[in-house]
C-alpha positions as CSV (number, residue, x, y, z in Angstrom):
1,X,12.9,-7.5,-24.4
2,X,13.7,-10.7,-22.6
3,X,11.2,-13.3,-23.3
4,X,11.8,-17.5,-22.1
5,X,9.4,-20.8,-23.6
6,X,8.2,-22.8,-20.9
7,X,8.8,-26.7,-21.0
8,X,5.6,-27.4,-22.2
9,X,5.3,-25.5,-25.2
10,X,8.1,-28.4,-26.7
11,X,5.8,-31.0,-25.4
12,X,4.3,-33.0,-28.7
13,X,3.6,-29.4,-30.2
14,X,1.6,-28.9,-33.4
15,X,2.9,-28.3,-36.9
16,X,1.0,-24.6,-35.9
17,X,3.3,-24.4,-32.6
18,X,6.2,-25.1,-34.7
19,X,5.6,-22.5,-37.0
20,X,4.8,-19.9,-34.6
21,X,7.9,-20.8,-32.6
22,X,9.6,-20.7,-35.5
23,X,8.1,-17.2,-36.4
24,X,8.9,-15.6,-32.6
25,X,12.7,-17.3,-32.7
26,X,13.4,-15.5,-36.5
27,X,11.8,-12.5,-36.5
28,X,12.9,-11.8,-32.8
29,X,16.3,-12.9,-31.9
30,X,18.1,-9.8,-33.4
31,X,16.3,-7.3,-30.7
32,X,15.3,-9.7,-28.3
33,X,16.9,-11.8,-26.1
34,X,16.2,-15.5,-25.5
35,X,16.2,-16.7,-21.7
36,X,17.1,-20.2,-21.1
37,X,16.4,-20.8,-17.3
38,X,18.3,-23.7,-16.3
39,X,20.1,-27.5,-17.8
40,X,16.8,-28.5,-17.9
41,X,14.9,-26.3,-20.2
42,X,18.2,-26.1,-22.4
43,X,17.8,-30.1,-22.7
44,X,13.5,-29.6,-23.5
45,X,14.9,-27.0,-26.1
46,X,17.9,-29.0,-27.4
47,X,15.9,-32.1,-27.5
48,X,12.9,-30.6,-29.7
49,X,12.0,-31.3,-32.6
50,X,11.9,-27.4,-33.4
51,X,15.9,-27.2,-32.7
52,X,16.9,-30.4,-34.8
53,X,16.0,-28.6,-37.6
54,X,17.3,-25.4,-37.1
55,X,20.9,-24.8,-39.3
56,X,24.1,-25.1,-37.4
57,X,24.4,-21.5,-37.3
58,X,21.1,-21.2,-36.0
59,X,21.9,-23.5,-32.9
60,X,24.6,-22.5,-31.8
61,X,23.5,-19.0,-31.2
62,X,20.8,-20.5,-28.9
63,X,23.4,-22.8,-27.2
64,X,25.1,-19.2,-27.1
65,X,21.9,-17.7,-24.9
66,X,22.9,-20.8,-22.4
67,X,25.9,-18.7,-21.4
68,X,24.2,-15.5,-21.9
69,X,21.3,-16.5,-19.5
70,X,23.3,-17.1,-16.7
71,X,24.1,-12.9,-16.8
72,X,21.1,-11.8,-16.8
73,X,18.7,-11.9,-13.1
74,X,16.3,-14.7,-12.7
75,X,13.7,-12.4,-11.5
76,X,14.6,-9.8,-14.6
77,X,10.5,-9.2,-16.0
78,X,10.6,-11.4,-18.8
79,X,7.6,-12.6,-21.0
80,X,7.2,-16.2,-20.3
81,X,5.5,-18.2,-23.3
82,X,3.3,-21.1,-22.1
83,X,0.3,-23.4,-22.9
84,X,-0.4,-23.9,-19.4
85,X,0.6,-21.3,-17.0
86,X,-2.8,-18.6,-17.1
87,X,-0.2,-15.9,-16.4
88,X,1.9,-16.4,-19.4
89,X,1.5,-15.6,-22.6
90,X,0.6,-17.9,-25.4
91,X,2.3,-18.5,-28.7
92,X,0.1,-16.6,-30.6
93,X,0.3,-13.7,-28.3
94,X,4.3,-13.7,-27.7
95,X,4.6,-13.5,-31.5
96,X,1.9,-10.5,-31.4
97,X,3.9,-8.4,-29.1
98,X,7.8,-9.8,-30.0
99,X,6.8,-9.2,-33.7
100,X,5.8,-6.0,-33.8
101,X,7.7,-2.6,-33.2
102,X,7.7,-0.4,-30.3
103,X,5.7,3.0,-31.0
104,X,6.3,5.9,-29.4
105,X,3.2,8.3,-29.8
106,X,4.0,11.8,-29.8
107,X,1.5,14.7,-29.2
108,X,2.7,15.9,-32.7
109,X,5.0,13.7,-34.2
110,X,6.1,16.1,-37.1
111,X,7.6,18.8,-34.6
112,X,8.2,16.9,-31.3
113,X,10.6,14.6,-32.9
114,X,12.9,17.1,-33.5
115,X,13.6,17.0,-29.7
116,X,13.9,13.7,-29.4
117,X,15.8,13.2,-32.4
118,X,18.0,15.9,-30.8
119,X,18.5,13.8,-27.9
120,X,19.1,10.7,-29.6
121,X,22.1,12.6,-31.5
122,X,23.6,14.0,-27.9
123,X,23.2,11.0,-25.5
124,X,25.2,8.8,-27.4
125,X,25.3,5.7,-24.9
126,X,21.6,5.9,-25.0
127,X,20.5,7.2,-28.0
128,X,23.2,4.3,-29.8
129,X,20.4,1.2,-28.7
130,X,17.2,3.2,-30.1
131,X,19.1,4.7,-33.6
132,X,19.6,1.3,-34.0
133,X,16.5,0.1,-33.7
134,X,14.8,2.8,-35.7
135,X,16.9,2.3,-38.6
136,X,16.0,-1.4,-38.6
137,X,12.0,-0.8,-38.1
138,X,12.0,-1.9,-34.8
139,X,11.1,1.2,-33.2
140,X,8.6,3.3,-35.0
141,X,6.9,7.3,-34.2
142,X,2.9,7.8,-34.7
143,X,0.9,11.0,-34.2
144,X,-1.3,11.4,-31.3
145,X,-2.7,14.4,-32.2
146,X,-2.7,16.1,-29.0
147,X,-5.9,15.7,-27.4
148,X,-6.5,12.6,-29.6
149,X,-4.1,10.2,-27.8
150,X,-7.2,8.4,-26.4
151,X,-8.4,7.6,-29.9
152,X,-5.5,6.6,-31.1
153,X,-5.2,4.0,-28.2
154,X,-8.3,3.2,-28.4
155,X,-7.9,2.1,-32.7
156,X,-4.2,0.5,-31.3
157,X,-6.5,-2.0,-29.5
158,X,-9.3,-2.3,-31.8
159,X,-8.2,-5.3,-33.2
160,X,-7.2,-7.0,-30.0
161,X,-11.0,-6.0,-28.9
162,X,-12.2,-7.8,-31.9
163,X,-9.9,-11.1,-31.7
164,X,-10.6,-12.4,-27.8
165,X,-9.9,-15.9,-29.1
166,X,-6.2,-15.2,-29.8
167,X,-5.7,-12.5,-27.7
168,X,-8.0,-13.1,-24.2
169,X,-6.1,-10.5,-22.1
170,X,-6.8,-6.8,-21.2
171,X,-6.2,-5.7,-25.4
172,X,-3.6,-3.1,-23.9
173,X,-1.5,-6.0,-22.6
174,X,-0.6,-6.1,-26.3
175,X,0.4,-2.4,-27.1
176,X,4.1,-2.0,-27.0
177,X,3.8,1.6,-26.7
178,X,5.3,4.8,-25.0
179,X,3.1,8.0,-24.7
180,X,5.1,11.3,-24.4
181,X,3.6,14.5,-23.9
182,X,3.5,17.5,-22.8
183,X,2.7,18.4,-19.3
184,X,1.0,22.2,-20.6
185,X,1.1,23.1,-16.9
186,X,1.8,27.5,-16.9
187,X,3.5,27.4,-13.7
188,X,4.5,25.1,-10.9
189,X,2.2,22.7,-9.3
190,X,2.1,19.3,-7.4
191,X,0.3,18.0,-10.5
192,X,2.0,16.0,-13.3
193,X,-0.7,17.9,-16.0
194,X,-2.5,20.8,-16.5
195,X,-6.4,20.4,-14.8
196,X,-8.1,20.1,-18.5
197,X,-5.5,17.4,-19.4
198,X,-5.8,15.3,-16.3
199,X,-8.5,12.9,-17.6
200,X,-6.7,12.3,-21.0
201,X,-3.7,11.2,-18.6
202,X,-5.3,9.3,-16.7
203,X,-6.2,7.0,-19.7
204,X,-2.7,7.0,-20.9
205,X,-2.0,5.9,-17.4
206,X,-4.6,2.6,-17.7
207,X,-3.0,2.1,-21.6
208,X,0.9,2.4,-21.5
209,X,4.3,3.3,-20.4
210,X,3.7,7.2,-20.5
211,X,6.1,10.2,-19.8
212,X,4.7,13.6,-19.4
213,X,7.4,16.7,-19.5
214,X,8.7,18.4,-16.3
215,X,8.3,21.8,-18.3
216,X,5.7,23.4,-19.7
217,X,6.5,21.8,-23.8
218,X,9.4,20.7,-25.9
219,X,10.1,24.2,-26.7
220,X,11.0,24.8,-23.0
221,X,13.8,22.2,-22.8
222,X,15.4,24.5,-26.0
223,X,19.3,25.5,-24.4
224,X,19.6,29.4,-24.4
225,X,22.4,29.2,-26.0
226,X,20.0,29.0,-29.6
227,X,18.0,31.9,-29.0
228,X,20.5,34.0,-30.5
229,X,20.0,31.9,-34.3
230,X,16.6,33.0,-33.8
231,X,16.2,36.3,-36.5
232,X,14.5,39.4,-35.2
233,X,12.5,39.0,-32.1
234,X,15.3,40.6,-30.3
235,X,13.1,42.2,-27.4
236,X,11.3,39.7,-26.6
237,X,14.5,37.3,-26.6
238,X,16.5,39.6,-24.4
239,X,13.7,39.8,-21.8
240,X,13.2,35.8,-22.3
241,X,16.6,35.3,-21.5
242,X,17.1,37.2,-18.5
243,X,14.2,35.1,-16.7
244,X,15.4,32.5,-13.9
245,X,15.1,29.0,-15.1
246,X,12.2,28.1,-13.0
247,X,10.5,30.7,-15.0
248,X,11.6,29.6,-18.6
249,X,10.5,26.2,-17.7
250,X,6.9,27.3,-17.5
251,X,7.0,30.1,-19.8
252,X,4.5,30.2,-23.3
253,X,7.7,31.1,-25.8
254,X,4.4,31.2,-28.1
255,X,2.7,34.0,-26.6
256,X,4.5,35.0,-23.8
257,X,2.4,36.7,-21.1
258,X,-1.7,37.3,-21.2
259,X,-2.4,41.1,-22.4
260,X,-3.6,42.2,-19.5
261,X,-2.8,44.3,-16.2
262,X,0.1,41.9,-14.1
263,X,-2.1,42.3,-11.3
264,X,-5.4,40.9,-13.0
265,X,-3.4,37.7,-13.9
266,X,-3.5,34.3,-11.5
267,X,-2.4,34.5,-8.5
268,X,0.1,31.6,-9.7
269,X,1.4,33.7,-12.8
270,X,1.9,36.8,-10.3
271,X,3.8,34.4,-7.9
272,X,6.0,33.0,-11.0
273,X,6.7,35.9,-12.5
274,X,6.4,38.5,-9.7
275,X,10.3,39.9,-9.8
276,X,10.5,40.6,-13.7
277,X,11.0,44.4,-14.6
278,X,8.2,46.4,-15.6
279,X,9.6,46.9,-19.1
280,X,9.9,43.1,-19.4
281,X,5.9,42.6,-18.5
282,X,4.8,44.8,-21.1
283,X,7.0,43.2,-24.1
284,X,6.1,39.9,-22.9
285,X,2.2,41.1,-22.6
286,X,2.9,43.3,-26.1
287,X,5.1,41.4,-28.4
288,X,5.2,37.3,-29.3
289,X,7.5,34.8,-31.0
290,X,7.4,35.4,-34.0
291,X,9.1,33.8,-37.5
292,X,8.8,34.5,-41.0
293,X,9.0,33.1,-44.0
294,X,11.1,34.3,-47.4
295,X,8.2,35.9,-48.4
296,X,7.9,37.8,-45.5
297,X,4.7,36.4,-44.3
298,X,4.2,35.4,-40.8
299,X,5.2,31.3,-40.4
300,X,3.4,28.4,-38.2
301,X,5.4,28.7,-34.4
302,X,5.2,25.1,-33.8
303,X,6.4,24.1,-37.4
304,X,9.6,26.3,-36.9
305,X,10.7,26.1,-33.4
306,X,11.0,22.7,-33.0
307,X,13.5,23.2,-35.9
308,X,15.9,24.8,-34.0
309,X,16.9,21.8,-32.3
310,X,18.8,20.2,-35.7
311,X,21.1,23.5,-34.9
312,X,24.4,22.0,-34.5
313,X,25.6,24.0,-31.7
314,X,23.1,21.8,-29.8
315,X,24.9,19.9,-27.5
316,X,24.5,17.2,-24.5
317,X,25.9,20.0,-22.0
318,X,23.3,22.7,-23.0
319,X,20.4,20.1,-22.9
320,X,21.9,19.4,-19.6
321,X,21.4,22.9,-18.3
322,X,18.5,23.8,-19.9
323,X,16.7,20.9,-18.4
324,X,18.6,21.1,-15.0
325,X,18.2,17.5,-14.3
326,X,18.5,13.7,-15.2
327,X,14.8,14.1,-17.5
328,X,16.3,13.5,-20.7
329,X,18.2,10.9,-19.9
330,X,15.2,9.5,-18.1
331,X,13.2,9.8,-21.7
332,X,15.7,7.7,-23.4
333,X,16.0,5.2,-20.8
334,X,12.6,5.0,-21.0
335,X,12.6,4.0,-24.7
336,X,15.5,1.8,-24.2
337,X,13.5,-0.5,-21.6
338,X,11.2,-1.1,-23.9
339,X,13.0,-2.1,-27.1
């Protein structure tokens, strides 16, 4: 993030103003960049009290940014730090939201990181930036628990709710967050979610920077390539991958088709699925996705799918193909706007 102090924070500041610019310069100048606007705000800086008593090393990597600054757009978004300007952000608040990490919420953070994590490993150019940052504590994964995304924003801005002193602004303006989840939509349509997920979405939408999947879930973006590591199931993987990619993309790898007649289905299932051989229909009405465990005994889908993204034949060309467009990257780039 790219974040600039007005003049008038170095303006006979308090020893509280110190300390908080203090805080934001130290805990935020290895992820976050410092704007310095013009010669003028370099001299209010240079001349401040604050910067006479930074070490040597410590100044001349902000007489560094000088340089820096002049790369970097003047109309970039940046969060502008101020005691005056009513659109700014105050000291207290910059350090709130420059402190802390970015989250990403996942729907279920113990099996949709595998995907990401794939894609992190693949896209090296963009996956380099967030690594980084998640090795250093910067970037951090929580749980949304699926249809309990709006509670977990909601107990995100609890605090900021409590503390309209400090923090005066809509309490989402201080999330640093990232929603991804899954669009669950069973076949084609102009909206971005399935209809009983729509109103959870649009409350993501009033929250945070959001993504919602082209395809159905995570487990649709799998390449087909890592099917065949899958044991047994070998029906109901032949007939999977024979299916056009439009098809896989909306496809329940769960539980394949409803057990019923093809012709008692939605008219948007028939359409989706109309050219499939007979023999196909019935396994995919007959048979599911099934693992097992050494026992024997049936195993969780959702805890061993995901899994087979760690397969090391995954690669960034079969994520490519699988997803048949620039969405991946576009989740990542995502990510990397917001560190």
């Amino acid at each position: 993030m790219t974040y600039s102090f007005s003049n008038d924070i170095f303006q006979n500041p308090n020893e509280r103003h110190l300390d908080l610019i203090e805080k934001i310069w130290h805990t935020s100048k290895d992820r976050h960049f410092l704007f310095i606007g013009d010669n003028e705000n370099y001299t209010v800086i240079k001349e401040s009290e604050w910067y006479k008593h930074l070490r040597l090393s410590h100044k001349e990597e902000i007489d560094s940014q000088v340089v820096a600054s002049l790369n970097i757009g003047r109309n970039k978004k940046k969060l502008l730090i101020s005691n005056q300007e009513t659109t700014a952000f105050s000291l207290i608040e910059a350090h709130e939201i420059l402190h802390k990490p970015l989250t990403v919420i996942l729907e279920n953070m113990d099996y949709d990181r595998y995907f990401i994590d794939a894609l992190i490993k693949n896209f090296k150019e963009l996956g380099q930036k967030i690594k980084k940052y998640y090795d250093n504590g910067w970037l951090t994964y929580i749980n949304g628990g699926g249809s309990n995304i709006v509670n977990v924003i909601n107990g995100l801005k609890d605090r900021f709710e409590k503390n309209k002193s400090d923090f005066p602004k809509e309490s989402q303006t201080y999330l640093r967050t990232l929603i991804i989840i899954d669009s669950d939509k069973r076949f084609p349509t102009n909206q971005e979610v399935a209809g009983d997920k729509m109103a959870t979405l649009a409350i993501i939408k009033q929250n945070s920077d959001y993504h919602v999947t082209q395809k159905r879930e995570i487990e649709n973006y799998l390449p087909d390539e890592i099917f065949n590591e899958i044991v047994g199931n070998d029906n109901f993987k032949r007939a999977y991958l024979k299916l056009k990619p439009i098809q896989k993309d909306f496809f329940d790898l769960e539980k394949g088709l409803p057990d019923k007649n093809f012709d008692q289905l939605e008219e948007e299932l028939r359409n989706l699925y109309h050219d499939i051989e007979e023999a196909d229909k019935k396994t995919f009405r007959k048979e599911s996705m099934q693992f097992l465990k050494i026992d024997g005994k049936k195993d969780n889908f959702k805890a061993r799918f995901p899994m087979l993204f760690e397969s090391k034949n995954i690669t960034r060309k079969n994520l490519e193909a699988r997803a048949n467009s620039k969405e991946l990257e576009i989740i990542l780039q995502k990510i990397n706007d917001l560190l």
